[in-house]
Phi, psi and omega in degrees: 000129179300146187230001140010285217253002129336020206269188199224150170205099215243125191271166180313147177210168196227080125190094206256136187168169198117208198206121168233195196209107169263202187267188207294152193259146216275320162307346174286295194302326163304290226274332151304329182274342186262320177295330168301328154289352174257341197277194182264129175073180212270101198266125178262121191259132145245168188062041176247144206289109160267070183271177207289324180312289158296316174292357172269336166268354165274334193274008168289319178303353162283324217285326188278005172095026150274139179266103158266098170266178206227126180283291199220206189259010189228354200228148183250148139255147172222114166283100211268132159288002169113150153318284169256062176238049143274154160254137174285153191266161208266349212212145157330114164302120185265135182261355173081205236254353215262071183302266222314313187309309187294303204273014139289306174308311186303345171259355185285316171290338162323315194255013171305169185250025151256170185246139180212134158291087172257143187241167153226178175297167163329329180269323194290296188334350202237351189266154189298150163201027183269347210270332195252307197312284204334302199281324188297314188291295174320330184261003182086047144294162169249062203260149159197115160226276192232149177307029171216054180013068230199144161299172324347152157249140140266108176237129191269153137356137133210142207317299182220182189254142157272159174273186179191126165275147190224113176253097158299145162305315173251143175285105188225123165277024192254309189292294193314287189313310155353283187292299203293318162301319153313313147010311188266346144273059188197157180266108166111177200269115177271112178252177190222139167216136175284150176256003139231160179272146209231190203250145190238079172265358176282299198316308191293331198263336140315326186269342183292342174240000145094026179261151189297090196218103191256161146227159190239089202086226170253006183267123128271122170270126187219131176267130177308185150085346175265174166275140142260151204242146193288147159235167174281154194235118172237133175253121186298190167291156158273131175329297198296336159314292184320315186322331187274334166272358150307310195277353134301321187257006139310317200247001173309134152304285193218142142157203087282137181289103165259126131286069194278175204352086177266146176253142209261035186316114177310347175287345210231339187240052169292321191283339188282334184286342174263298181333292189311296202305338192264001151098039174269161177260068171282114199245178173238122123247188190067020198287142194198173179276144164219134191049026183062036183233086182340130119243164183208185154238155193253108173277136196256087181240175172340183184208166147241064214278118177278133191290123221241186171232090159338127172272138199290327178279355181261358202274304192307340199254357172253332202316343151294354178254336194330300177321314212258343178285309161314312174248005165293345197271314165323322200239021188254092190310130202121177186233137175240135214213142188208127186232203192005028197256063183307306192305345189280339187303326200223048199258220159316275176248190160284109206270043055000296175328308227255325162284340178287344190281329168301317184269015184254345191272321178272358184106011183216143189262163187227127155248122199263132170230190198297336194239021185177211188204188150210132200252097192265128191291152160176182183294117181299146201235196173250174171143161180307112169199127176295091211263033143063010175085033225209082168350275177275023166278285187311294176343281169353272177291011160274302193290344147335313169312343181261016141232359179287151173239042156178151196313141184239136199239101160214159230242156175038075172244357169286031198236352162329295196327340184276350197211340119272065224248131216125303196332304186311307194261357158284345184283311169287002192270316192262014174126338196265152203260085188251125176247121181255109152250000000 
């Protein structure tokens, strides 16, 4: 979907506060609609998210002979057809906007006995996807997509799958996830080693659904030959949602921010654990197990935030928070620094670019380097920013409005709806003076 015809036009506010719930967290909601179509029996998903991101991946598993129905507006049934019950489908899959959609599906569909297309929108189209096709091919796929290694995708029939041992290049649970699903077609133990360890929601939901699957270390392993058998899937709030409104009730004058049951996966909360370290008054309560997953709720109160030097091993566990991290460090007494952070170059957009060119425009300064920035707090101003089509860039610089002394204008927002649909108006429930045109 074109994010074009979108803006946001959001005036200063000084107070975020109340008590929400945001939606399902969206990397859950991917890996339940897709494991729930290959297992035996029936996976009831709650909490699940329906942004554009995720309904593209269910209806491509329909488009693949899985039967889904939709309950409510949070809840799935998925009638899994089995490891080898998908069919090819007539038409190109579209995943819309969805890299976790695309560069899952391409190992799951390597070892299918049909050839299938998956396409995206304009922007997906441009993100690297030679990073999942390399490992696939080492294992004998048969993939091709455009010589500047971009979707299309092709992927042909081949007799069988190889196992493969696998050393990523990068830390991605997308590439991890990638391999192991090809995994579940390929002869013999396929393992993936990570150079950090990345958030393991394939891993859990695989072994929670009885597939042979160890981990070691940073090595994951998994052996072909079981059935996964259906479980039920409760999907907590998403993190990477929540993050903007910790940094709204950071940056609140007064009042406090309840967040409730959000998940709190240790892969995930890099940002929440920095958010602290800069001296925000962040509490967790009620933390508890749900599906085998830590959720709580996040109590939110003002800051006074001091500018941090990102560690360098945490960075793989905030990279979806960067954008909402950019203005907690904007509004931060200090120069605050982010280093290794490459993945950031080829996410939706190059989201380095696209926040330093944001904040510089409101008035703060940045030195942008190849794998990260560094950011010095000071007063935030109004003004025009092109957020590249680009979910959390818009977020972001919405919640920018709770320290700007002038109307903040961005541009091209309709592609929130993929990863948060809502927004607009849970943004306006807790203080920010948010305008949609």
């Amino acid at each position: 979907m074109s994010g074009s015809a979108l803006t946001y036009t959001v005036a200063p506010s000084s107070r975020a506060s109340g008590r929400i719930a945001v939606p399902g967290d969206k990397s859950i909601s991917h890996r339940a609609v897709m494991l729930g179509g290959i297992a035996n029996g029936v996976t009831r998903v709650g909490g699940f998210l329906p942004g554009e991101d995720t309904l593209a991946t269910a209806q491509i598993l329909r488009e693949l002979g899985v039967r889904i129905e939709r309950l409510d507006e949070t809840t799935l049934e998925i009638y899994g057809a089995g490891l080898r019950g998908l069919r090819g489908a007539s038409k190109p899959l579209d995943c819309g906007n969805a890299g976790t959609a695309m560069r899952l599906l391409t190992g799951l569909l390597a070892g299918q006995a049909f050839a299938s297309k998956l396409i995206g929108d304009a922007s997906l189209s441009k993100r690297p996807m030679r990073r999942v096709m390399d490992p696939l091919r080492l294992m004998g796929a048969d993939i091709r997509g455009t010589e500047q290694g971009t979707a299309p995708l092709a992927i042909a029939p081949v007799p069988a799958l190889n196992a493969i041992r696998y050393t990523c290049p990068v830390a991605s649970a997308q590439i991890k996830s990638c391999v192991l699903l090809a995994g579940l077609y390929a002869h013999g133990a396929t393992t993936v080693v990570e150079p950090t360890a990345t958030r393991d929601y394939t891993e859990s939901m695989l072994r929670a659904l009885g597939a042979d699957l160890v981990v070691d270390g940073l090595a994951v392993t998994i052996r072909p030959g079981n059935t996964l058998n259906a479980v039920p899937v409760s999907v907590p709030g998403d993190f990477s949602s929540a993050a903007f409104f910790l940094v709204a009730g950071l940056l609140s004058r007064s009042g406090e921010l309840v967040i409730e049951n959000v998940g709190l996966n240790p892969r995930r909360t890099g940002l929440l654990l920095t958010l602290r370290d800069m001296g925000g008054d962040i509490e967790i309560l009620d933390e508890r197990l749900q599906a085998g997953e830590r959720v709580g709720d996040l109590r939110v109160r003002p800051s006074a935030l001091q500018a941090i030097d990102v560690p360098i091993e945490r960075v793989p566990d905030m990279i979806d928070e960067f954008p909402a991290f950019c203005i907690a460090a904007a509004a931060a007494r200090g120069t605050s620094t982010v280093r290794g952070a490459h993945e950031l170059r080829v996410k939706e957009s190059d989201r380095i670019g696209a926040m330093a060119s944001g904040l510089r425009t409101l008035g703060i300064e940045v030195e942008e380097f190849d794998d990260g920035m560094a950011i010095t707090g000071g007063s935030t101003g109004g003004g025009e920013i092109d957020s590249r089509g680009d979910h959390r860039i818009a977020m972001s610089f919405a919640v920018a409005s709770l320290r700007a002394t002038g109307a903040i204008r961005v541009l091209d927002c309709a592609n929130v709806a993929t990863s948060f649909p809502g927004f607009e108006g849970l943004a306006s429930s807790v203080g920010l003076d948010l305008g949609v045109t």
